[in-house]
N, C-alpha and C positions, 0 to 999 in steps of 0.2 A: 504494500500500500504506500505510495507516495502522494503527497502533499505538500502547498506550501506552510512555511511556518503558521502563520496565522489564515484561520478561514473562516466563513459564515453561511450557513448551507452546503457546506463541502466541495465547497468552489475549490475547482482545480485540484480534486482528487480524483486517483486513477487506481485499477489494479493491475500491475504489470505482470507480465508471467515472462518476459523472456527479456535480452538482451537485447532486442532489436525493438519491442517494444518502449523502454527504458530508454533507449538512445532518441525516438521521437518524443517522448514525454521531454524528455530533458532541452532537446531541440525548441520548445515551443514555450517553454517555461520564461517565462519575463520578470522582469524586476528581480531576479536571484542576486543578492548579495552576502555579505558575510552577516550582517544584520539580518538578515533576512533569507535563510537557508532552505534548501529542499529537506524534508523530512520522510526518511524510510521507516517502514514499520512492516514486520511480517504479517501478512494477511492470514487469519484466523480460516483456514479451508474448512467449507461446509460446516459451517459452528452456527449455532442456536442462539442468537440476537436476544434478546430481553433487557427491560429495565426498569426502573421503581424510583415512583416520589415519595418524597420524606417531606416530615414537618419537624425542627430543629429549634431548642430554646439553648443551643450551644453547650450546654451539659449531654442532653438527652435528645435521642431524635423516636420517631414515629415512621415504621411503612405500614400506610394501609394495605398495599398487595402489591404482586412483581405481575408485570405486562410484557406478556410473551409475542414475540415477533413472526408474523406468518411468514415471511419472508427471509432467508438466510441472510447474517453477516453480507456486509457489503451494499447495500442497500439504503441508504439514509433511514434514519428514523422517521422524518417526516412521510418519506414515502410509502412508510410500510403499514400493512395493515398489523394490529396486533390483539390481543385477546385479555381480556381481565374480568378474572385473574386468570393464571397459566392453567391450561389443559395437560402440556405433553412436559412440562417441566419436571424431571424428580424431587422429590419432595426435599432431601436431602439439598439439590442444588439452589431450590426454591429460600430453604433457613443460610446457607451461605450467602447469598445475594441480600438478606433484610441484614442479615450481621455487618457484611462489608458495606453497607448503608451508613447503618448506625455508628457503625465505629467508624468511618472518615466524616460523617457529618460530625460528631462531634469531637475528635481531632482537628478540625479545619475550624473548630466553633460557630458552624452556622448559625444563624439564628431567623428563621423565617424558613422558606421553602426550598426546596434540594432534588436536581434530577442526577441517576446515576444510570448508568449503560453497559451494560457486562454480555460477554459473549459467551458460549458454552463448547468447548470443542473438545471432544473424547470426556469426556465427566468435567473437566476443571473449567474453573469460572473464571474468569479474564475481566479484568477492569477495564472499560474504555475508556468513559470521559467521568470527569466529574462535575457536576457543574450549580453553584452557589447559587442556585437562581430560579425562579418558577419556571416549568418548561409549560409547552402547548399543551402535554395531557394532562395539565391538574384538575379543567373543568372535566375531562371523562373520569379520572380516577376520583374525582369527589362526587362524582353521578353515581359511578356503579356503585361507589364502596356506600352509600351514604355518609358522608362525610363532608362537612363544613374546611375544606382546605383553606382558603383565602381570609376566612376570617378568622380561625385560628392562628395563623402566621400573622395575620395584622395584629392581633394582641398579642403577640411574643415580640415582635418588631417596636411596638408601643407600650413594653409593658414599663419602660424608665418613667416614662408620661403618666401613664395613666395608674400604676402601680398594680395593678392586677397580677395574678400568680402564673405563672407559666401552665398551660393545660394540657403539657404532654403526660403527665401524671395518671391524667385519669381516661387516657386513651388504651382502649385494651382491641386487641383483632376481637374481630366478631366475623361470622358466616355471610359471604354475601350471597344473595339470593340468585342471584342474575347476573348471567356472563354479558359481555359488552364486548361487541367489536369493531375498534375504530378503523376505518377505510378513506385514502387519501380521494380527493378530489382533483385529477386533472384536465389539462386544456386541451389536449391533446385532439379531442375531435375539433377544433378551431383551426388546428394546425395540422392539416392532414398531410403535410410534406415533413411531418417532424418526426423523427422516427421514436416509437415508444418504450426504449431503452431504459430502464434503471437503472442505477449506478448511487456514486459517493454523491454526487451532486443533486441537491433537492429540487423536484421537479413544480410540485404540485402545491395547486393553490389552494386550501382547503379541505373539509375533513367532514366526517359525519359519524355514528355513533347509530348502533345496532343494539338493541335490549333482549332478552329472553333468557329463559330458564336452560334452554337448548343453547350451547356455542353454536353450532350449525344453523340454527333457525337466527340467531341474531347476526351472524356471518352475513347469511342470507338477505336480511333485513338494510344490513348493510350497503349490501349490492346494489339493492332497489332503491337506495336513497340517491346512492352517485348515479345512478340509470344505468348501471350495467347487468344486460339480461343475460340470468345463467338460464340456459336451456335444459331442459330435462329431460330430452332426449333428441337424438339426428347423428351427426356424423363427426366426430373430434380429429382436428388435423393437429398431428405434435410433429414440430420438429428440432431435434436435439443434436449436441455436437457431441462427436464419439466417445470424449470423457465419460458423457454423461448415460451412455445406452445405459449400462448395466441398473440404475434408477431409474428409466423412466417406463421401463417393461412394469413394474408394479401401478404406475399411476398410468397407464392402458388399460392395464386389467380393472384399475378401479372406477373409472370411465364407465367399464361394459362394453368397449368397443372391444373387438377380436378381428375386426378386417382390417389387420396389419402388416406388412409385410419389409424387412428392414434390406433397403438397397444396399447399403454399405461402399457406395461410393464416396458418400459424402459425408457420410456419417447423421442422415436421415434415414426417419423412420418412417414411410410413404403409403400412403393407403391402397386398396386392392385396387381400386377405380381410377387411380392416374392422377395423382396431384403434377402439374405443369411446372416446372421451371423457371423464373425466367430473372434479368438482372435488371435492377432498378436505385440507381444511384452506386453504384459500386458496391451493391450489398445482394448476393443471393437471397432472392426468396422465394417462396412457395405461389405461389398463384392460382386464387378460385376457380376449380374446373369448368363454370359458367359462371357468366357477367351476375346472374341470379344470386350463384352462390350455393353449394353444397356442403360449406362446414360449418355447422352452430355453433363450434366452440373450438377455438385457439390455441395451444398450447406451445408456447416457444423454451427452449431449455439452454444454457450457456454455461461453459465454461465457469466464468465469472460470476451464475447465480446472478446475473443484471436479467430480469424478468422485463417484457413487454406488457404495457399496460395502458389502458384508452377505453374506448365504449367497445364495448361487447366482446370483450377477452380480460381472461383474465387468467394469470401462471400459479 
């Protein structure tokens, strides 16, 4: 993972996988100074994204619940869709994540509101960012959890003023009823020459929030906010890069789809019926076997875990 020193939306981060890659990154990179350096970091492969707000009176801090990321490492937080509280998280790495919460929130002595970012790769948990500051999903995490975030942190923030007691004391976890799951809003159908890549760099303007007792149905719910139609049945076109064959035969299977057949030229995986070829911008792509259109549903696969994303597909 390269980057510049300082970023904002993860402007001008990349994943590099080779030399050659690396050599155009660096080509294109501006303003590099000694003040101002390229920053390498190993990219966490195929690792389990999640993260958690805290509420901090600098002694003591508070997580309501850790919010798991549907989407793999490498993907901006803002763009990803994520789940609260975690589904497929271990329970185990679940009390690691609130612990290394707590104990840098209140080593750092925050006092007010706290986003952290941790990645999961082979069991261990990995610190991303840390960050002193309310993020974007304090209104979701104070939705689902029932919890008063903002104004809690405003009397810890004002508790010199107003002399009040710090109310992380009598904050205990409680059950929450209802899964939530937040899904990014992009522009993407406004821009239909913009390709729908994922990546470090945040894309999307906005967000929306799914309720149910079901993660799937509020998944779903979700989908239907930002308008994108998941089909419930026709014909799913996937195409994957050869890293990835050996994973995406199980989400085939779980599809339902079975009229597959793997060319192995290109390292797609091609339906019985002739999906077409063809090159559009310097980038291969698949193209609908009629203007009509015969695939209800989308599935593109990369290397890089960079998922396409826009109206009516979704990875």
């Amino acid at each position: 993972m390269v980057r510049p020193s300082y970023v904002l939306g993860g402007r001008g981060m990349e994943v590099v996988y080779d030399d050659e890659s690396m050599t155009e990154y660096m080509n294109a990179a501006v303003g590099v100074t000694p003040d101002r350096p390229i920053l390498i970091d190993r990219f966490l492969n195929h690792a389990l994204e999640c993260e958690a707000d805290a509420i901090s009176d600098g002694s003591h801090a508070f997580v309501p619940a850790v919010m798991e990321h549907i989407e793999l490492a490498g993907i901006h937080s803002g763009d990803s869709a994520c789940i609260i509280p975690s589904v497929h998280i271990p329970a185990e790495n679940v009390e690691t994540i609130k612990e290394y919460t707590r104990k840098i929130a209140e080593e750092m002595h925050v006092k007010g509101l706290m986003n952290m970012q941790y990645a999961i790769e082979n069991g261990k948990v990995f610190v991303l960012e840390a960050n002193p500051r309310a993020s974007r999903t304090v209104p979701l995490v104070s939705k689902v959890c029932n919890i008063r975030m903002v104004p809690l942190a405003t009397d810890i923030i004002t508790s010199e003023l107003t002399g009040r007691p710090s109310p992380i004391a009598g904050l205990k976890e409680q059950v929450i009823p209802n899964y939530g799951v937040k899904e990014a809003v992009f522009p993407f159908n406004m821009f239909p020459e913009v390709d729908p890549i994922l990546g470090p760099e945040m894309r999307s303007t906005g967000e929306v929030l799914g309720l149910s007792r079901s993660y799937g149905e509020a998944f779903f719910k979700a989908q239907e906010a930002v308008q994108s139609r998941l089909p419930l049945e026709g014909t799913v076109l996937i195409s994957v890069n050869k890293k990835d064959k050996d994973e995406v035969v199980g989400v085939a299977k779980q599809s339902g789809e079975r009229r597959f057949s793997d060319r192995g030229d290109r390292g797609h995986l091609q339906p019985d019926h002739g999906g077409r070829r063809s090159r559009h911008e310097g980038e291969e792509t698949l193209r609908r076997p009629s203007q009509r259109g015969r695939y209800d549903h989308q599935r593109r696969f990369r290397p890089d875990h960079q998922f396409p994303r826009g109206q009516g597909q979704r990875a």
